[in-house]
C-alpha positions in Angstrom: 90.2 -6.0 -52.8 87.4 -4.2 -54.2 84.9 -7.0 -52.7 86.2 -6.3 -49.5 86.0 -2.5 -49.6 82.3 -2.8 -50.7 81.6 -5.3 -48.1 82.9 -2.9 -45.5 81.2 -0.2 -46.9 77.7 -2.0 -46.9 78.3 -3.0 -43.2 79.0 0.6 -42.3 75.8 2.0 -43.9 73.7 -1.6 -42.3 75.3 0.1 -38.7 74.3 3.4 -39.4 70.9 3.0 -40.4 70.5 0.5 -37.5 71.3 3.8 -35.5 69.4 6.2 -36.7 66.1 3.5 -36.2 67.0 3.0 -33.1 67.3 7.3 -32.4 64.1 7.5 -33.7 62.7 4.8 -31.6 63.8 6.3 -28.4 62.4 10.0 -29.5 59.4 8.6 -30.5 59.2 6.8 -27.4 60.4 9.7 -24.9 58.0 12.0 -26.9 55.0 9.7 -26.0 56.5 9.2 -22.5 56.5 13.2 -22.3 53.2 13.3 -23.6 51.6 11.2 -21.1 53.3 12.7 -18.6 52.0 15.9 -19.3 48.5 14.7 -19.8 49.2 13.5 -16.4 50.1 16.7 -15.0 46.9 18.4 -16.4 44.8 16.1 -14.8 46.5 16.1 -11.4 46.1 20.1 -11.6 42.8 19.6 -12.8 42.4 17.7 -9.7 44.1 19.9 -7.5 41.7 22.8 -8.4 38.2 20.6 -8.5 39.6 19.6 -5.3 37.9 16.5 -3.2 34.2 15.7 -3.3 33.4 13.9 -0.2 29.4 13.2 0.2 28.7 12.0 3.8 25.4 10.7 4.8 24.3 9.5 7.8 21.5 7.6 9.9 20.2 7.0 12.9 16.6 5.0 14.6 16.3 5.4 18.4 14.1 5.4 21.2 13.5 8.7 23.2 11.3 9.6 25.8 9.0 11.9 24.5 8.9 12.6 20.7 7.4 16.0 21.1 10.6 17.4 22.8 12.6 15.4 21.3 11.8 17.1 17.9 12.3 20.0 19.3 15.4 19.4 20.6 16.5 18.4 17.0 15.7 21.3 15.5 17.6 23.6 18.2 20.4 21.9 17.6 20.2 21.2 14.1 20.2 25.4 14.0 22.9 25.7 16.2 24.7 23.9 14.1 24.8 26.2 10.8 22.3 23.2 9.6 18.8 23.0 8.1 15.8 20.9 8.8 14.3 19.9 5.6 11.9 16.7 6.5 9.9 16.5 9.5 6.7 14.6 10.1 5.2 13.1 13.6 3.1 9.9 13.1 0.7 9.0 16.2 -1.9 5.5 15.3 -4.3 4.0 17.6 -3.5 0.6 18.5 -6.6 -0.2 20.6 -9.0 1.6 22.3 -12.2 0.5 24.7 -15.3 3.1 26.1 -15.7 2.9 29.6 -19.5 4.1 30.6 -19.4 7.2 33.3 -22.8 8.3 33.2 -26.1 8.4 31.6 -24.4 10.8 28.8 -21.0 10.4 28.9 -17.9 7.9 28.4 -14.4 7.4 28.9 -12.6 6.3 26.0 -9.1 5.1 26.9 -6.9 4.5 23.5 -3.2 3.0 23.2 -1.2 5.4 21.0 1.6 5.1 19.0 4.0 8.1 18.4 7.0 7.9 15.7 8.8 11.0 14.4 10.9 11.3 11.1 13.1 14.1 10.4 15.6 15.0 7.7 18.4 17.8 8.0 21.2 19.3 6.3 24.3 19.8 8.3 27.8 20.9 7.9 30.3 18.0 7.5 32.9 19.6 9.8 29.5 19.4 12.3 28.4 16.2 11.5 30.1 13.8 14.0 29.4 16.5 16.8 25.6 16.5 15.9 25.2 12.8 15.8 26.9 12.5 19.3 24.5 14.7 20.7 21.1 13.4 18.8 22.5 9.8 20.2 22.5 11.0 23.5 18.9 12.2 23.3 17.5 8.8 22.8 16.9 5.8 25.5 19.1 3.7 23.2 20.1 3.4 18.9 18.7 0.6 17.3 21.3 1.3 14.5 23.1 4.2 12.9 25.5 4.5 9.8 27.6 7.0 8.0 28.7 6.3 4.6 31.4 8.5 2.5 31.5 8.6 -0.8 34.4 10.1 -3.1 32.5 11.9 -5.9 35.7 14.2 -6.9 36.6 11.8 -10.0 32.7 11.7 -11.6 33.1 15.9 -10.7 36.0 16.3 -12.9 34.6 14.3 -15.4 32.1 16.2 -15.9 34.0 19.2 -15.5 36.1 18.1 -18.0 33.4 16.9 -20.7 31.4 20.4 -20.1 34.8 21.9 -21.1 35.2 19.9 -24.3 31.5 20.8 -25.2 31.8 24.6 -24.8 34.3 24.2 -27.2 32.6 22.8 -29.3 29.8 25.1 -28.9 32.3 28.0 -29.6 33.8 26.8 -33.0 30.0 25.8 -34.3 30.0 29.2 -33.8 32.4 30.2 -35.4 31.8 27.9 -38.6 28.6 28.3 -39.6 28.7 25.9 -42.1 29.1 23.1 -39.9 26.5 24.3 -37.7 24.5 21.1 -36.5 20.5 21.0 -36.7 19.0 23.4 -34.3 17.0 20.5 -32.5 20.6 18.6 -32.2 22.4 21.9 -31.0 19.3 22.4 -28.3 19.5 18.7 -26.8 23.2 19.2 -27.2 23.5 22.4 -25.0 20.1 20.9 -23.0 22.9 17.8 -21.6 25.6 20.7 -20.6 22.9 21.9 -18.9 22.1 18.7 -17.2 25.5 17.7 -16.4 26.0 21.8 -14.4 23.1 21.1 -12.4 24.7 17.6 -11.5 28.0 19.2 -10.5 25.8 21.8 -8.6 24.2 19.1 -6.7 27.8 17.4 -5.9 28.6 20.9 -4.7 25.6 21.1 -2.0 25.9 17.6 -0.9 29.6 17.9 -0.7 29.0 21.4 1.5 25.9 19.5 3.4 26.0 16.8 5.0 21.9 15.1 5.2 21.0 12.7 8.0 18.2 10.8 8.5 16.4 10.6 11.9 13.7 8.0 12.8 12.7 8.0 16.3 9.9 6.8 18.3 8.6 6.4 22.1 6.5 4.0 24.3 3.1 3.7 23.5 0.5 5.5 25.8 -2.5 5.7 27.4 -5.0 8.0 26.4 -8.0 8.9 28.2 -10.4 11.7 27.7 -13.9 12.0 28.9 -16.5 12.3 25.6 -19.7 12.8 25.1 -22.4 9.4 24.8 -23.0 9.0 21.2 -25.4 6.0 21.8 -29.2 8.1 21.9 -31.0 5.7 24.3 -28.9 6.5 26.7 -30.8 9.8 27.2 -34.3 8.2 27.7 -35.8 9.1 31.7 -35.9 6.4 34.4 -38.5 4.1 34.3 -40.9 5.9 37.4 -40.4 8.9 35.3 -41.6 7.2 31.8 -44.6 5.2 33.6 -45.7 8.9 35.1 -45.4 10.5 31.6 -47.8 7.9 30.1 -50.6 8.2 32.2 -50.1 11.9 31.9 -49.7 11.2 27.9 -53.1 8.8 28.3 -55.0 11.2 29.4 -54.1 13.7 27.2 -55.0 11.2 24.3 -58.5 10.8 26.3 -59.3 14.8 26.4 -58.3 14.9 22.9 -60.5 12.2 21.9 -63.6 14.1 23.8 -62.6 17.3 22.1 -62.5 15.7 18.7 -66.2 14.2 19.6 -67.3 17.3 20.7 -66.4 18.7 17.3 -68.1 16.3 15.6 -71.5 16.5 17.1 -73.3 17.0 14.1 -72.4 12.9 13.1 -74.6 12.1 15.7 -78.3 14.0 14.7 -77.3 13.0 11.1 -76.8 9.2 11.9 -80.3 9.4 14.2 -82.0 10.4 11.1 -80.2 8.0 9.0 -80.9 5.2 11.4 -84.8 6.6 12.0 -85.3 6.3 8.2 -83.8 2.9 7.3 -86.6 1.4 10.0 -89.2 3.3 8.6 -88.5 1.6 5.2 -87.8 -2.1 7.1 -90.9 -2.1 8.4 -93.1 -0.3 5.3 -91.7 -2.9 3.3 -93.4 -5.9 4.9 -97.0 -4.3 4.8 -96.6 -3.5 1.3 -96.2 -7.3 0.5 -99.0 -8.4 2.8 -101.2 -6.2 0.8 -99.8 -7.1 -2.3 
């Protein structure tokens, strides 16, 4: 009888522990259940107040008519548009060019030219499919054009989040001077918060501005301008008027040669003398060997 009472009483107690595990299982479970839940939560609000970060960029080659205007054109509209131009740069290149003689001095010089334009501008996103309708409609015809969208609210909140963690941190270093990390650590610590603001800051602009990038060109022309003849022989005289100037130059070369003659007339009395006295010697010398 006693057996049996202490086997009853064993299987009782096996029950009620088998109970209790199984209470403290489902607590423990619900707790973690709440838990994630809540974390969940947190992060939704979190979410909820980053709100979304949607980068658009866009862009667009075409052919216009004139690149000039067209540029123009751009940049009216782009400031129409609340938006900002912040690249622009016009490109013209010589493909060939040929001089065409016109006259003794001068010469055409006809040159192909090649005009391409590239611009970049900031523009608000709730503007953005408006502006590329109309910058479309400027050209002949799009070679191609492309808008891409990116969702950068996640990386935002991530950092958000992480910038969060490491101000607290900051604070109880603070706080706890005695755990107070190495000044050089602490600076490149507080250097990376500052690195991951400016990052959110950027998200921020390109979330608020959309940027596209315009590459447009036009048919090549022809140039033509009259310049001056760079070649020197081209300004000698006619012929006639050359043969005239050296008979007029010949003569000057002959008066000159009389005046220099002229000034040099006492060469002449001097070489009489000179020439007097070497004949005098040519023939003394022969009568001073007969007598000898």
């Amino acid at each position: 009888m006693k057996s049996k009472i202490s086997i009853t009483l064993m299987a009782g107690l096996f029950l009620l522990g088998a109970c209790e595990g199984r209470r403290d299982k489902e607590s423990a479970d619900s707790t973690s259940v709440s838990t994630s839940k809540e974390k969940a939560v947190d992060l939704k609000k979190d979410t909820l107040k980053t709100g979304s970060k949607l980068v658009k960029k866009a862009d667009i080659r075409f052919k216009v008519k004139n690149v000039q205007q067209t540029s123009e054109q751009i940049a009216a509209l782009t400031t129409s548009l609340n938006g900002m131009v912040i690249h622009h740069t016009i490109n013209s290149t010589s493909e060939n060019s040929a001089d065409i003689k016109r006259s003794s001095d001068s010469i055409m010089r006809v040159t192909v030219v090649n005009t391409t334009a590239d611009m970049t501008v900031k523009i608000p996103p709730a503007n953005l499919e408006s502006f590329m309708l109309q910058v479309t409609r400027m050209g002949l015809y799009v070679e191609n054009s492309h808008m891409d969208i990116t969702d950068k609210s996640l990386d935002y909140l991530s950092t958000q989040m992480k910038l969060k963690n490491q101000s607290e941190r900051v604070a109880k270093n603070k706080q706890d001077a005695a755990t107070a990390k190495n000044p050089d650590d602490l600076l490149a610590f507080k250097n990376n918060m500052v690195d991951q603001q400016i990052n959110n800051r950027r998200t921020d602009d390109s979330v608020k501005n959309s940027v596209v990038t315009l590459s447009f060109y036009e048919s090549n022309v022809i140039h033509r301008e009259i310049i001056a003849n760079s070649d020197l022989s081209a300004y000698n005289p006619p012929a006639i008027k050359q043969l005239d100037m050296s008979f007029e130059n010949g003569w000057g070369v002959f008066v000159s040669l009389l005046i220099a003659l002229a000034n040099a007339w006492v060469i002449f009395p001097i070489g009489f003398g000179v020439w007097m006295l070497v004949r005098y010697l040519k023939k003394k010398q022969p009568a001073a060997l007969v007598k000898s």
